[in-house]
LOROMI-631964 format. One record per residue: x, y, z of N, C-alpha, C in turn. Coordinates in pm, whole numbers, plus 50000, padded with zeros to 5 digits. Example, Ala and Ser with C-alpha at 12.3 -4.5 7.8 and 13.67 -1.06 7.14 Angstrom:
% LOROMI-631964
513194943150780512304955050780513204967050780/512854977550708513674989450714512905000350787/
END
This chain:
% LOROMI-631964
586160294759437585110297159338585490309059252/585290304959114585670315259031585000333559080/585640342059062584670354859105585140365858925/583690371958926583970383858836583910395558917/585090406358890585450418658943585010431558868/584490440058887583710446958786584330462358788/585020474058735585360481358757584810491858651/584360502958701583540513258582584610526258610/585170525758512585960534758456584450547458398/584820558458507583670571258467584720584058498/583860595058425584160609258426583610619158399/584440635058403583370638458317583560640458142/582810646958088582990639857934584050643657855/584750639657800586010640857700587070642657815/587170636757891588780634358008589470628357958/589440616957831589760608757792590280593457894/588560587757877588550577157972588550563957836/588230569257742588370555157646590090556457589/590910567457596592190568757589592970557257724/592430563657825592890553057932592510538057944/591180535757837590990522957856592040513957768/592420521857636592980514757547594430509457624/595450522757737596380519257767596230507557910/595050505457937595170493158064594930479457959/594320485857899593540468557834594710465457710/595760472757687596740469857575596050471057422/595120470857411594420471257265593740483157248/593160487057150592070493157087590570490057085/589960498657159588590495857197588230511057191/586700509957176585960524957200586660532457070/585990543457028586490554756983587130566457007/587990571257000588630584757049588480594756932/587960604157034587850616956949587670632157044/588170644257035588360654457079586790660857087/586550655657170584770662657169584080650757242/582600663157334582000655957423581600640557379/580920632757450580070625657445580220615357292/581590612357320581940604657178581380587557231/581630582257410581320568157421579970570457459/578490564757364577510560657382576810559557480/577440543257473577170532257591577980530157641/577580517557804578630516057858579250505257769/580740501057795580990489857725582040482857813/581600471357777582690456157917583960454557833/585140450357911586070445657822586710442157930/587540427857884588260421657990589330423057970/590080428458110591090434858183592060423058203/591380412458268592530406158315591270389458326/592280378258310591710365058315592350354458385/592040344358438593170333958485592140319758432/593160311558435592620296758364591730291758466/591670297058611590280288758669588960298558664/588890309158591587950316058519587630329258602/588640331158696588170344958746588490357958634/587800364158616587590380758527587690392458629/588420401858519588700414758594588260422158447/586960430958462585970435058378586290452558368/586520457858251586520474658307585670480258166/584890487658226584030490458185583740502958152/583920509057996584230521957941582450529957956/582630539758002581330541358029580870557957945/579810560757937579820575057876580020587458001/580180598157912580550607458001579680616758109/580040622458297579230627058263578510642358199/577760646058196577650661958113577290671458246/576020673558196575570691358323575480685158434/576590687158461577130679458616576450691258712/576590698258760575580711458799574340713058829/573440707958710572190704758657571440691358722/572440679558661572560667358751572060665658883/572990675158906573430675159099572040682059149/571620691259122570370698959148569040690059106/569430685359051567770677158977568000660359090/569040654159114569210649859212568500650059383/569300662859421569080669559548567950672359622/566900675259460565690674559498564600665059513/565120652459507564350639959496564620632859683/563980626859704564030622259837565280604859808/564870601059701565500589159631566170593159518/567350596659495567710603759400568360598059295/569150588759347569960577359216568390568759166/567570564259244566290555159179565360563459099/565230578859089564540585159077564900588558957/566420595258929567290599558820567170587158738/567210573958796567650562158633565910555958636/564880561158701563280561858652562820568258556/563400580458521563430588458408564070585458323/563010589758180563210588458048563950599657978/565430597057963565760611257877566380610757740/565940620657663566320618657558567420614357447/567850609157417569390606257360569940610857282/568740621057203569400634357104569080647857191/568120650857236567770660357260568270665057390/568470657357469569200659257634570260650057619/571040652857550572650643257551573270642757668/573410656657726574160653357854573410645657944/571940649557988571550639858056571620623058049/571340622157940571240610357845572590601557907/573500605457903574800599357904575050594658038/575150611158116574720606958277573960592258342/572900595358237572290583658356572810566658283/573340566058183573720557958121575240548858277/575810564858277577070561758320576630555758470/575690560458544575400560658653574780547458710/574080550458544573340527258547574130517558599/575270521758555576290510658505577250510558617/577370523258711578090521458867576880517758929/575810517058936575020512259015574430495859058/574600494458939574420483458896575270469158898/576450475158826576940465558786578590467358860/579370479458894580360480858939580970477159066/581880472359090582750468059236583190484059275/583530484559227584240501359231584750508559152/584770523059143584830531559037586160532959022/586820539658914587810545758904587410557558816/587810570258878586850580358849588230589458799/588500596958672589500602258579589490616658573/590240625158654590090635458650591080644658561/591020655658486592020660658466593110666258478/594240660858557595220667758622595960682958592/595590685858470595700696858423595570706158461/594350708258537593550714858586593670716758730/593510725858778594030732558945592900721559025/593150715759169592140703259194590960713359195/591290726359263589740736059270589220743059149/589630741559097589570746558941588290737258888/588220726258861586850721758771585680722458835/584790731158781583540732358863582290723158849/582730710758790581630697258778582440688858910/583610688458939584080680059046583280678959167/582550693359234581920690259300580670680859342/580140687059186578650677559142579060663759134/579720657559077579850648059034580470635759123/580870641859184581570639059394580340636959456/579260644159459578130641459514577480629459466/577130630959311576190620159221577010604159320/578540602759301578990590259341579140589759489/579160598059588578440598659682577210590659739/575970595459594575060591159649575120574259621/575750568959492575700556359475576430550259562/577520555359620578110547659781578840533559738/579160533959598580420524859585582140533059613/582930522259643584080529059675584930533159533/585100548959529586380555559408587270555659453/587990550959277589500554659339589760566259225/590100579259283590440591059149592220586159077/591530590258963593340587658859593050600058844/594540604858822595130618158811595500615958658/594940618658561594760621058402595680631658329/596130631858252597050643958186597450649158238/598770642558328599800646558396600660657058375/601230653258218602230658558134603220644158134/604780649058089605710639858072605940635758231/606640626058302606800618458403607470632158463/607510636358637608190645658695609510634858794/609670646158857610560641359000609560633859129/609950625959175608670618259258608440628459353/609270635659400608610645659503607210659459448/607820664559307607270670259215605800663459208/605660649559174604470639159125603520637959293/604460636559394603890635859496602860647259547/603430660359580603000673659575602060673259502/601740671459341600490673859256599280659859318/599940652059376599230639059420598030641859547/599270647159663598770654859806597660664459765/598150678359670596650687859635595380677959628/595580672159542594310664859530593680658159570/594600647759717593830644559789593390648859909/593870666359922593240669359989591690679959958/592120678159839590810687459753589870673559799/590060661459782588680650759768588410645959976/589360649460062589650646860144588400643160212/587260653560213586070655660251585130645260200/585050637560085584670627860017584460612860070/583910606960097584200596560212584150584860100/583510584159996583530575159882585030569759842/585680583959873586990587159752587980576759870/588460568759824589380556759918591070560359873/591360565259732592230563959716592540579059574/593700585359577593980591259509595760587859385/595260581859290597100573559218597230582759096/598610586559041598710588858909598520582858822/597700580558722597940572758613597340580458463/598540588958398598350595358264598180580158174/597140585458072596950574058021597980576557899/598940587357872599480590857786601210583057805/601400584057984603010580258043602830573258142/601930566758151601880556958301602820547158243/603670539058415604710533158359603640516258429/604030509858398602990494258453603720497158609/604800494058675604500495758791603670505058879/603230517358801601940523558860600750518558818/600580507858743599730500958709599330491058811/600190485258844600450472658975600230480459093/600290492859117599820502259241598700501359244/597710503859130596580507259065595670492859161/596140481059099595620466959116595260461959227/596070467559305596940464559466596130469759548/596180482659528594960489859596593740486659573/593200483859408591720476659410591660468459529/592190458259493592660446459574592210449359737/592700455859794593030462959878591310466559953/590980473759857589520481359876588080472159866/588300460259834587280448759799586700442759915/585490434859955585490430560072585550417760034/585280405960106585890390760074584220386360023/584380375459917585420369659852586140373259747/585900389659741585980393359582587690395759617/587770401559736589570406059759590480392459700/589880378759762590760367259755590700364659611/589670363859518589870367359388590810378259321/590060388359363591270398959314592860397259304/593090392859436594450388759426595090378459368/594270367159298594640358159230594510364259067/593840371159056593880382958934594880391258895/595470395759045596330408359038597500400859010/598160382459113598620382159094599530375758918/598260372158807598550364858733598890378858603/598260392158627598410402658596600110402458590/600490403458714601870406958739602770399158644/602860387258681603310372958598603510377858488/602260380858396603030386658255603490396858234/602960408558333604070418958364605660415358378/606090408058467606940401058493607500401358352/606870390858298607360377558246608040393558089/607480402458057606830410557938608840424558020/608820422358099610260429658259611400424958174/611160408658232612470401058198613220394558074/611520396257970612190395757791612360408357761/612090423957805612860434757739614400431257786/614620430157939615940433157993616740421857895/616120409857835616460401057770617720406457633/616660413557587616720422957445617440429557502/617600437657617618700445957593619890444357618/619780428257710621630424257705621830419457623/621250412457507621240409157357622400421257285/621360432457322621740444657254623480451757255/623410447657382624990454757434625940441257420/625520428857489626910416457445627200417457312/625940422257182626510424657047627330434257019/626950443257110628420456457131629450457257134/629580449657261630780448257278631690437757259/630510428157198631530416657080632150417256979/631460429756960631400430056766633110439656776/633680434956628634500440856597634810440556455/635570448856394635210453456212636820452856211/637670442056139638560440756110639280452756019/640550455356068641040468855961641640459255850/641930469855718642390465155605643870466255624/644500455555539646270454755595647010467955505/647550474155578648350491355501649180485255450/649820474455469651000471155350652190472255417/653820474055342654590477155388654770494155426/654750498555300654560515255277653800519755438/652500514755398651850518655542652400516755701/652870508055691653420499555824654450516055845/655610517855743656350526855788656470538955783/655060544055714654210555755784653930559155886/653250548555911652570548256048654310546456182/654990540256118656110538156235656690552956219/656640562156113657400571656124656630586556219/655390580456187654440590156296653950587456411/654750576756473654980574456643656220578956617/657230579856556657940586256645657980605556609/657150608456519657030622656508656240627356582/655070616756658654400620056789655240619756894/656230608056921657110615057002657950627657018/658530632856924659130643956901658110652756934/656940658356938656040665556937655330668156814/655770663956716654980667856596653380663456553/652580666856541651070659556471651100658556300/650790645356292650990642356112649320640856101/649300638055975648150634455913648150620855945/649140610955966648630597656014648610595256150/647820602256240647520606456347646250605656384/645310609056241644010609656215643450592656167/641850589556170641610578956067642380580955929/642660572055927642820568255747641650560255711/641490565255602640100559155444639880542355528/640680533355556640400521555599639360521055776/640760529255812640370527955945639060537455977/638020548855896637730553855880636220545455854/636620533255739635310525055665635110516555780/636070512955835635600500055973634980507356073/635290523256107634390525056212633350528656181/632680532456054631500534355992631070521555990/631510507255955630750497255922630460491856070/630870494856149630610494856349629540501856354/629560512056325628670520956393626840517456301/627200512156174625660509656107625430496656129/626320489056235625830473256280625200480256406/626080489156498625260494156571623630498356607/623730503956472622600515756442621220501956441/621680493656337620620480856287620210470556425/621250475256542620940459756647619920468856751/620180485356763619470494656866618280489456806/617830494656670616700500156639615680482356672/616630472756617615740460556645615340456056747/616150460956832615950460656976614840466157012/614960481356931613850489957020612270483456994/612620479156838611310473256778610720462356870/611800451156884611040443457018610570446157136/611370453757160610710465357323609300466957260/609300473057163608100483757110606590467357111/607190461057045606390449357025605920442957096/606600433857249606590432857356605660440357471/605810454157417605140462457537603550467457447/603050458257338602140454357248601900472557226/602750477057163602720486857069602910486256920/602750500456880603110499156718603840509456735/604690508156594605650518856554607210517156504/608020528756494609240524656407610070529956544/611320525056522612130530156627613440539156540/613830548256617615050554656596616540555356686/617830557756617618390553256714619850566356699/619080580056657619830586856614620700595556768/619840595856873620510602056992621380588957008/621510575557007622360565757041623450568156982/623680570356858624410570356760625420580156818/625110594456866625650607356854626010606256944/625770599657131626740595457212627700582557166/627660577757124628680568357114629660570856985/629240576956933630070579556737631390578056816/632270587656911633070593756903634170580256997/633710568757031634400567057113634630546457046/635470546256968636000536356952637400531056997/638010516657013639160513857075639900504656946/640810511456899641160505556738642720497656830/642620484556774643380475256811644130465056679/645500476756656646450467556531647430462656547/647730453356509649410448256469650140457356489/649660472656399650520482856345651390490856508/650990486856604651520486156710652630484156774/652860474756682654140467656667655360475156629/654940483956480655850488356470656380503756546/655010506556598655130516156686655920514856791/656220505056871656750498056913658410500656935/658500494756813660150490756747660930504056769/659580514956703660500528556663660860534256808/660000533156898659880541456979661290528357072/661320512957060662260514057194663360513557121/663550517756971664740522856933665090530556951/664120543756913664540555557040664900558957174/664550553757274665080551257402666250542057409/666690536957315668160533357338669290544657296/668910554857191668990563857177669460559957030/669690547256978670060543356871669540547456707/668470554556725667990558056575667780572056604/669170578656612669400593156638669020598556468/669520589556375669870590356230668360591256146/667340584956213666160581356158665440596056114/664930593956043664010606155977662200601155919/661870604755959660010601855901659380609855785/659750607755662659300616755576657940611855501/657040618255579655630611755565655100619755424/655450625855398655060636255270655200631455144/656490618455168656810612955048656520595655063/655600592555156655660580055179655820571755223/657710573255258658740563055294659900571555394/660810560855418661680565655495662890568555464/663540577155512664940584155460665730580455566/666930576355554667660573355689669300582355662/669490583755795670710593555817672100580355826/673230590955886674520576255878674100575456058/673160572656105673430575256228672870558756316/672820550756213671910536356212673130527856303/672840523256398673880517956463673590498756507/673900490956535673490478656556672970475156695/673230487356803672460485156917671220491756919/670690498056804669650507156786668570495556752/668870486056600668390475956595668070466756704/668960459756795668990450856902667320461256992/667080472857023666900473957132665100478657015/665180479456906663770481356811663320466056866/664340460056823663290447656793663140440256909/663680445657034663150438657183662090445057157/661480458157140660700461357158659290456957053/659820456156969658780445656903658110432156912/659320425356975659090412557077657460414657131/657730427357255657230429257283655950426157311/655920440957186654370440857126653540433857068/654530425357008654120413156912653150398957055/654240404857141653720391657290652230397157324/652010414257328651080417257381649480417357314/649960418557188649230416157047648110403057058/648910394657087648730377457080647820377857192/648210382757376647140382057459646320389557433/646000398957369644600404057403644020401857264/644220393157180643900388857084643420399056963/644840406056941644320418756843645390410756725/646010401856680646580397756615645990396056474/644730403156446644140406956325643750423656392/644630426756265643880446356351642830450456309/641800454556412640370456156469640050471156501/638620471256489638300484356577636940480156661/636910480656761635870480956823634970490656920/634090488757009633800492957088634590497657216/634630514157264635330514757408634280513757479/635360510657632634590511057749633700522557780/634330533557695633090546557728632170542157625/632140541457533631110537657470630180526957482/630380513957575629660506557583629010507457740/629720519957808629140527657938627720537157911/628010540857756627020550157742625800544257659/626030533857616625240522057531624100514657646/624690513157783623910506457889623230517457951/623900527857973622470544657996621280539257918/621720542557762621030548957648619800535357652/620740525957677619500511857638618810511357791/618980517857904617570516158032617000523257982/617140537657956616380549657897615440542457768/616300535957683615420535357628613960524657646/614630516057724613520507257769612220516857905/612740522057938611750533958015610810542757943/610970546157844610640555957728609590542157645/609810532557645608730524057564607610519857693/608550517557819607220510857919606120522457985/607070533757931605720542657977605010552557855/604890546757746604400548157633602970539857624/601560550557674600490540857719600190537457584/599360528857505598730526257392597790535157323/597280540857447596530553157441596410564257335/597490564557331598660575257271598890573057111/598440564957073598790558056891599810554556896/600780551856774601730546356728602940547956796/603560540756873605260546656901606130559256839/606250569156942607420580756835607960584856979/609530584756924610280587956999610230600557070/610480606057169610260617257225611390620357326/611700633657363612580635857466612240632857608/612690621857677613040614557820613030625457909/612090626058054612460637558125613860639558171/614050647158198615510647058256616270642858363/615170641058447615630631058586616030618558530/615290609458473615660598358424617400594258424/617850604558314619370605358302620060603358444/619830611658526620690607058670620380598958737/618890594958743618870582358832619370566958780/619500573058632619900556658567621180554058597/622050567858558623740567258578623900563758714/623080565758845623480565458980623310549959014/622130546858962621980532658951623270520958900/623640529758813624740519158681626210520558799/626540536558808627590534858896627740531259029/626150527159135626500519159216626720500559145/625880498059084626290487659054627130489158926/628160491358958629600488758854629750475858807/630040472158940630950460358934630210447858833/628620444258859627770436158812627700441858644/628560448258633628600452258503630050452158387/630790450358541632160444158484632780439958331/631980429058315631790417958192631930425958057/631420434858066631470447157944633120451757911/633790448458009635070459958003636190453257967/635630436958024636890426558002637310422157866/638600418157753638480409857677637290402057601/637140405857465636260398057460636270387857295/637290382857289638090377557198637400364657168/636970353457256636560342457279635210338457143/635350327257103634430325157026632860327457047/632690327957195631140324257264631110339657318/632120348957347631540364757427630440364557442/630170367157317628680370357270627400362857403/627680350457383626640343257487626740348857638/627860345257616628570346857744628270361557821/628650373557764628290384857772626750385157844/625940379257759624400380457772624130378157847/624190362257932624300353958045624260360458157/625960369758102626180377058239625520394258290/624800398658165624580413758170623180409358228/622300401058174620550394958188620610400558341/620750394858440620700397358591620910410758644/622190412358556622600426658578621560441958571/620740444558448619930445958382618790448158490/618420435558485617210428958592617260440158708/618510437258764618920444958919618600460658898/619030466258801619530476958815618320483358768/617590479058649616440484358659615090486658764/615000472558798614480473258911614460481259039/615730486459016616080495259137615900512259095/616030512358987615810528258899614230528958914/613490515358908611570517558905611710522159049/612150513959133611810519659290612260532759269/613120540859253613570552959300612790561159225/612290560759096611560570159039609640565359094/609440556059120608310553959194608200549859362/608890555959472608750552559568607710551759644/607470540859685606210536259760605370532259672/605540526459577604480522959454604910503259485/604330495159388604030484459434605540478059319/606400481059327607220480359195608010468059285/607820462459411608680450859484607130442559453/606250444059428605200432759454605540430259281/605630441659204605910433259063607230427259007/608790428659083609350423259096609360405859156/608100408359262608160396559327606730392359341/605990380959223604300380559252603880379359395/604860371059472604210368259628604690381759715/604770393659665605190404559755603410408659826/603520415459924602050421959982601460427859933/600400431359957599470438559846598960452359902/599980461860010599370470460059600140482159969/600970479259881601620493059838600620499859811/601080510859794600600526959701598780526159790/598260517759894597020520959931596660535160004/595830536859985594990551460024595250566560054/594700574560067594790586560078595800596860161/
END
């Protein structure tokens, strides 16, 4: 039988509980504004739905005010919740009251259980309405679960844990209080969301639990489903990486024996100017790096879109790790080649590299086994050219660079999933710093599943092919970076809808 689940999102006033509603419910609802008593009324909005009609209802409620006042005008009634919503109070003139009993209607009434928003900001003994207001839901004797509100940016889980423990031992005494979870409505990531669910779940008595969980689990599903099209996008992102390649322009003859005269002035020890990019080789790695720049940012945009945000993406920290690290693959190799196993025969004792003027100057010192042993060596190169399919000279992507491309793209998919809606428009921001090592520890245990990046990638299809093989990869590795930065959170039940439903429960 279909069931409706009813959840009253309360606090006290300006905690920003209609901020947190916008980031569970994905949309825009309620008003936000920096000052008391901005939500009215209470207001319903559906959380979550499934096609045989069960609802998961959360319900933005007003704030409450003279929590203090409240509590005392309470205390003194023999019936105190029937007594408090018997009274008539004013809606201009006693606002705080006004709101109070609004909020109180609406857990009384109509709520399964609270989720009650405190400001984490704040020392747990530090707010002096917590007490009052612990009592008021007390007396209504539905089960809370406290969210830990304005966290700051994401910490170290032991760090997150510690601020977690204070607080539940500040509510410890509370017999209402069932459960204490993080959830900034500013950086909550959805697998603390799926903690969130789990535990409702968890706290329900039957038949509403067996509902719930057919709720929680269809929740997940598009969680899921919302997982496996970013990781989608981002092996999109990198098989274009490391497919892509920007053909060099042909140097000519002139060029060819420039370039042959400065392998062997690099051998000698000397550094030339054709040592450096040249103007060609210079425009191909610029025209790499702004195909680059155009596939991040679209990427990020779908992340951004996907995780039903707004905003522009940037991709200027991507850019500045990777600028430096291209793998330029020419013909011109060849003649590098020649010079150099002419030299080791010892045969172009005579040779001279006069790069200043262009061309080459030759001594009487040109012998016919000097030739014989250039052009084995050109053989060579010319054989090696052909297998790795550089037989048009290229510049592409290195392996360090497409090492630091698969960091930059988890990070960046972490940085959008814990971007609540809450928050307005998408803008990039600096990643805590843990992030960085748990991703790299992640990537370098799984190396190998990452292989595919490093190999050849010459083939007409890479590209697919690449994707095919990074998708899983991706999948794994993220999945395993959510567990480590959320341990003990429900991040295997949202990997897996039929996982148990006891993670992240109680105090």
């Amino acid at each position: 039988m279909a069931q409706t689940i009813a959840l009253s999102l309360v606090s006290h006033t300006n905690v920003g509980k209609t901020t947190l509603a916008r980031t569970l419910l994905g949309r825009d609802v309620g008003v936000v504004r920096d000052q008391a008593h901005v939500t009215e009324a209470a207001e319903a909005h559906t959380m979550i739905e499934t096609a045989d009609g069960d609802r998961m209802l959360l319900w933005d409620t007003p704030g409450f005010g003279d929590s203090a006042r409240l509590a005392r005008r309470l205390a003194a009634s023999s019936e105190p919740i029937g007594w408090f919503l018997g009274q008539v109070w004013d809606r201009f003139r006693d606002r705080a009251f006004w709101s109070s009993q609004q909020a109180v209607r609406n857990v009384r009434d109509g709520a399964d259980l609270v989720l009650y928003l405190v400001n984490a900001s704040e020392l747990p003994e530090g707010p002096g309405y917590l007490g009052s207001e612990m009592q008021v839901l007390q007396w209504i004797g539905k089960p809370v679960v406290v969210l830990l509100n304005q966290l700051g940016p994401p910490r170290t889980p032991p760090e997150e844990a510690a601020e977690v423990q204070a607080w539940r031992d500040r509510l410890a005494a509370v017999p209402v209080v069932r459960a204490v979870l993080p959830l900034d409505a500013f950086a909550r990531c959805w697998v603390q969301e799926a903690t969130l669910l789990r535990t409702v779940q968890s706290l329900l008595p039957e038949p509403r639990r067996t509902a719930c969980a057919r709720l929680v689990d269809a929740w997940i599903e598009r969680r899921r489903s919302v997982f496996e099209a970013s990781m989608g996008v981002l092996a999109e992102v990198l098989a274009r990486a490391a497919a892509d390649r920007e053909p060099l322009p042909d140097s000519g003859v002139f060029g060819r024996l420039r370039e042959a005269g400065a392998a062997l002035g690099t051998l000698r020890g000397a550094r030339t100017d054709a040592d450096d990019a040249a103007p060609g080789r210079r425009r191909a790695m610029q025209l790499l790096a702004e195909r680059l720049d155009a596939e991040v940012r679209a990427g990020t945009a779908r992340l951004i879109g996907l995780h039903e945000l707004e905003g522009r993406a940037s991709t200027s920290e991507v850019l500045e790790r990777v600028a430096a690290h291209y793998t330029v693959s020419e013909r011109l190799d060849e003649a590098r080649a020649a010079v150099l196993g002419g030299v080791v025969t010892g045969a172009l004792a005579g040779l001279k590299a006069d790069l200043a003027t262009g061309g080459l100057s030759f001594g009487a010192g040109m012998l016919t086994g000097g030739i014989v042993g250039a052009l084995g060596a050109f053989g060579l190169a010319r054989g090696y050219n052909i297998v790795r399919g550089a037989q048009i000279p290229s510049v592409t992507w290195s392996e360090a660079a497409l090492d630091e491309l698969a960091v930059t793209a988890l990070l960046g998919y972490l940085a959008v999933a814990h971007y609540g809606r809450g928050r307005g428009d998408w803008a990039e921001s600096e990643y805590p710093p843990h992030w960085r090592g748990v991703v790299e520890a992640v990537l370098a245990e799984r190396r190998a599943a990452f292989e595919p990046l490093r190999q050849p990638r010459t083939h007409a299809d890479a590209e697919s092919m690449l994707k095919a093989a990074l998708h899983p990869a991706l999948v794994g590795a993220m999945t395993e970076v959510l567990a480590r930065l959320y341990p003990g959170s429900a991040v295997s039940a949202a990997a897996n809808p039929q996982a148990g439903a006891t993670a992240g429960r109680g105090t």
